[in-house]
PLY file of the C-alpha trace (Angstrom):
ply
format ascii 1.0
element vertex 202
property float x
property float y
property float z
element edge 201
property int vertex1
property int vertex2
end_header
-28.08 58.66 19.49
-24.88 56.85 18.58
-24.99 54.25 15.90
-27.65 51.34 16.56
-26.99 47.55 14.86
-30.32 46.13 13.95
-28.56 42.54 14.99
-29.03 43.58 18.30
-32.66 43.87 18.21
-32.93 40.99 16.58
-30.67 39.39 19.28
-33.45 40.94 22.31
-36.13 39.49 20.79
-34.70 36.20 20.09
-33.68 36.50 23.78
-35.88 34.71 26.69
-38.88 36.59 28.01
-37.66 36.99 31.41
-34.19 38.88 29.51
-36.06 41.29 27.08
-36.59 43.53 29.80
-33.32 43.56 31.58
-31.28 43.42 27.68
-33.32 46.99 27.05
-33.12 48.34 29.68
-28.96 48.08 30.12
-28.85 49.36 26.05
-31.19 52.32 27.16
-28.57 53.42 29.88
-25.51 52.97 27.72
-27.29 55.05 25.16
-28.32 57.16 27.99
-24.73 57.53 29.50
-23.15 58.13 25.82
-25.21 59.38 22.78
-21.84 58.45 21.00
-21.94 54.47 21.64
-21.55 52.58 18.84
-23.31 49.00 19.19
-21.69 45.76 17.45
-22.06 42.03 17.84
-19.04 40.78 18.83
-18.76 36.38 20.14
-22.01 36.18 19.06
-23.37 38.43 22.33
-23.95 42.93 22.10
-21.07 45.00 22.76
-20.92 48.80 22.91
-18.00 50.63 21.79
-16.68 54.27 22.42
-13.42 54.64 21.23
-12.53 50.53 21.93
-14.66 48.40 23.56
-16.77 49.81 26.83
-19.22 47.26 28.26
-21.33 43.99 26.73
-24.25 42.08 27.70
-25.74 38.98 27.04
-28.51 36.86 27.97
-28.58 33.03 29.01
-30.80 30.63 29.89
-32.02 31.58 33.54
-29.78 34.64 33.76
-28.53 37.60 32.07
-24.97 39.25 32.54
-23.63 42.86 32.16
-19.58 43.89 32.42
-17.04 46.41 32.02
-14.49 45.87 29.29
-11.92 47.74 31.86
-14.10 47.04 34.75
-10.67 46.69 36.85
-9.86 50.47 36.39
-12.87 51.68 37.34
-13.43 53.77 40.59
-15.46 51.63 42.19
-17.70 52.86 44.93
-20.49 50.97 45.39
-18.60 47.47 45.07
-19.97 46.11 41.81
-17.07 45.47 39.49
-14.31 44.20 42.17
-13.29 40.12 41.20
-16.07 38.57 43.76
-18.49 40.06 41.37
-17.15 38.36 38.01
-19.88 35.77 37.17
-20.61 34.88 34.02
-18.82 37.23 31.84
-20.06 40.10 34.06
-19.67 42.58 36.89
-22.88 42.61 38.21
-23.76 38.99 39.23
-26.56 37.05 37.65
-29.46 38.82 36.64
-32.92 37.44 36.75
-34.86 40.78 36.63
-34.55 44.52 36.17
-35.17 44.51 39.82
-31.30 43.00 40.04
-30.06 45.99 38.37
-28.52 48.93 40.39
-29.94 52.08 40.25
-29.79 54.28 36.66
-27.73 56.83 38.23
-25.44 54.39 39.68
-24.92 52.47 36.43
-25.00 55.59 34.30
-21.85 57.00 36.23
-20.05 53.57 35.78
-20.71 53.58 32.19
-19.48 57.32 31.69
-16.50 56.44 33.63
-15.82 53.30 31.39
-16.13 55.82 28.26
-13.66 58.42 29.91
-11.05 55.89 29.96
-11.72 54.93 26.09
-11.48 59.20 25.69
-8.13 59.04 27.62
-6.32 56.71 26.05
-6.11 54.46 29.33
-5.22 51.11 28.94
-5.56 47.84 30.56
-2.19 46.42 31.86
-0.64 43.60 29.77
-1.54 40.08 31.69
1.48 38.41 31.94
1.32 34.68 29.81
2.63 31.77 30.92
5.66 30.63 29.09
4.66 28.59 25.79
5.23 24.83 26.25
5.89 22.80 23.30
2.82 21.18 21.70
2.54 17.77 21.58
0.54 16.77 18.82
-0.74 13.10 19.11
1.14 10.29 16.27
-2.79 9.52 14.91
-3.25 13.14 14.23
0.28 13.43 12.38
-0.77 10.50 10.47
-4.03 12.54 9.33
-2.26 15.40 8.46
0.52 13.75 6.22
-2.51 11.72 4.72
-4.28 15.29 3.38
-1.55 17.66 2.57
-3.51 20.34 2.52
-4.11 20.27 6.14
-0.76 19.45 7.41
0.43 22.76 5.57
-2.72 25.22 6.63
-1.89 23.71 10.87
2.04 24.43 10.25
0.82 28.02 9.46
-1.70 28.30 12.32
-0.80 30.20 15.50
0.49 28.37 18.68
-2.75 29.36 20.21
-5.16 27.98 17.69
-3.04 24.67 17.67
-3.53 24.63 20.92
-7.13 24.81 20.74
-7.21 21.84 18.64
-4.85 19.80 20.55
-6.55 20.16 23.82
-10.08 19.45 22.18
-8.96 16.22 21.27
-7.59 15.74 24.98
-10.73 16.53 26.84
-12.37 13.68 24.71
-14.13 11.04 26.82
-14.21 8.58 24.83
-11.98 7.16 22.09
-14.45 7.19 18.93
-15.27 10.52 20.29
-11.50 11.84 19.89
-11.29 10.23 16.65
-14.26 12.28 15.46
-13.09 15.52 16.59
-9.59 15.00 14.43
-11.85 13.80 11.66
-14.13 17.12 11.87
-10.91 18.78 12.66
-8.87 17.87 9.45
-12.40 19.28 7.74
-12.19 22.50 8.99
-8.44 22.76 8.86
-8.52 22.22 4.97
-10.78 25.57 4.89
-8.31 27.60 7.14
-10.49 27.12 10.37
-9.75 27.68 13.65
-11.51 25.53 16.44
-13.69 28.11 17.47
-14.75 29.11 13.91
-18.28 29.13 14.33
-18.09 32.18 17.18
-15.35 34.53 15.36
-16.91 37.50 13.76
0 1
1 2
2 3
3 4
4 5
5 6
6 7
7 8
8 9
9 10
10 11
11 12
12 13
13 14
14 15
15 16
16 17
17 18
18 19
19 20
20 21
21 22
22 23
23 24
24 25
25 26
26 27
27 28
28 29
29 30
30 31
31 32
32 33
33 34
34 35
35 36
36 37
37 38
38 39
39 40
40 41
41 42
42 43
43 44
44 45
45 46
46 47
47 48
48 49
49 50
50 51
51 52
52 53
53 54
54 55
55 56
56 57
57 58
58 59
59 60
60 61
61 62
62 63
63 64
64 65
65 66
66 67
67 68
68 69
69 70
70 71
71 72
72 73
73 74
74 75
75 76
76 77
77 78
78 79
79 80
80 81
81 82
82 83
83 84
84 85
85 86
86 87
87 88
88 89
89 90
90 91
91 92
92 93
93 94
94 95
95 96
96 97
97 98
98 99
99 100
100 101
101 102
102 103
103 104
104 105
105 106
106 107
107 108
108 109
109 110
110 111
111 112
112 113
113 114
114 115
115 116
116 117
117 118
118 119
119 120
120 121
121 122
122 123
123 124
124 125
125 126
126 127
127 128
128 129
129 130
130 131
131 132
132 133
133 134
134 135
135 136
136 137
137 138
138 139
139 140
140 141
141 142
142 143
143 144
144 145
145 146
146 147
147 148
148 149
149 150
150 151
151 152
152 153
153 154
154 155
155 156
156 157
157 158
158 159
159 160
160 161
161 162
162 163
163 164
164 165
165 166
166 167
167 168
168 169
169 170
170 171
171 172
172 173
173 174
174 175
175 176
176 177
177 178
178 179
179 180
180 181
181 182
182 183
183 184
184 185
185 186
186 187
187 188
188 189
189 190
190 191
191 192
192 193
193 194
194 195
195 196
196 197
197 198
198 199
199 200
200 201
């Protein structure tokens, strides 16, 4: 048995009723497919790990979800990981029951496949990015971050990505006093060092 993380047990039975079944049942067949696996938490949802990442899962409200970390390499013969069966983080559409699940055999052989590519070294291709625009950072936010030093200095040193993150949270703001809270909470968090999407990183 490879090495168990008691978070994920925790993170089944905090999971809804319909999902405890499906959520044990996928972590038997990864163990079942690789006595090696190594489970972590990783965004807040399980992921198992062989070498790099293999496969995740994660349960939601009405639905759970299941996918390949290099789903796109796999050999693929029963049709479950091509892009018209991406939904939700997954490759296997939603599921509502174990009954949704493909056979064991069927998903055992994807998994083991998954975990041969971790073994050989195979890698995803790069994706290729879209060339970096410059950020426009609104006047009312420059004015915060002049007004607590701090912050002004710890943005300068983020990333263009997390920037970016903050910039375009402010943008998708319906309302004004809702945009002016956001670069209020924003300046808060920026004073620690923290990124928009602090709360998920692990």
């Amino acid at each position: 048995m490879g090495k168990l993380d008691n978070r994920i047990d925790l993170y089944i039975d905090n999971a809804a009723v319909y999902a405890q079944p499906i959520l044990n049942h996928l972590r038997m067949l990864v163990h079942e497919a690789c006595p090696e696996i190594i489970e972590k938490i990783k965004w807040g949802c399980p992921h198992f790990d062989y070498k790099g990442p293999v496969c995740h899962m994660a349960a939601f409200k009405n639905h759970c979800a299941f996918g390949f970390w290099k789903g796109a390499l796999l050999p693929d013969l029963h049709h479950l990981v091509g892009e018209d069966k991406q939904h939700a983080m997954g490759h296997l559409g939603k599921l509502e029951s174990v009954e949704d699940l493909p056979g064991d055999d069927v998903l055992i052989t994807y998994i083991q496949n998954a975990v041969i590519l971790n073994k050989e070294g195979v890698k995803l291709p790069k994706k290729t990015t879209a060339p970096r625009t410059d950020l426009q950072v609104p006047d009312d936010f420059v004015e915060r971050l002049v007004t607590v030093p701090a912050a002004g200095i710890n943005f300068e040193k983020f990333s263009y990505a997390k920037k970016k993150d903050y910039l375009e949270w402010f943008k998708d703001a319906k309302t004004e006093a809702t945009r002016n809270k956001r670069m209020d909470t924003a300046i808060e968090w920026i004073i620690e060092g923290k990124s928009r999407n602090w709360k998920y990183e692990k």
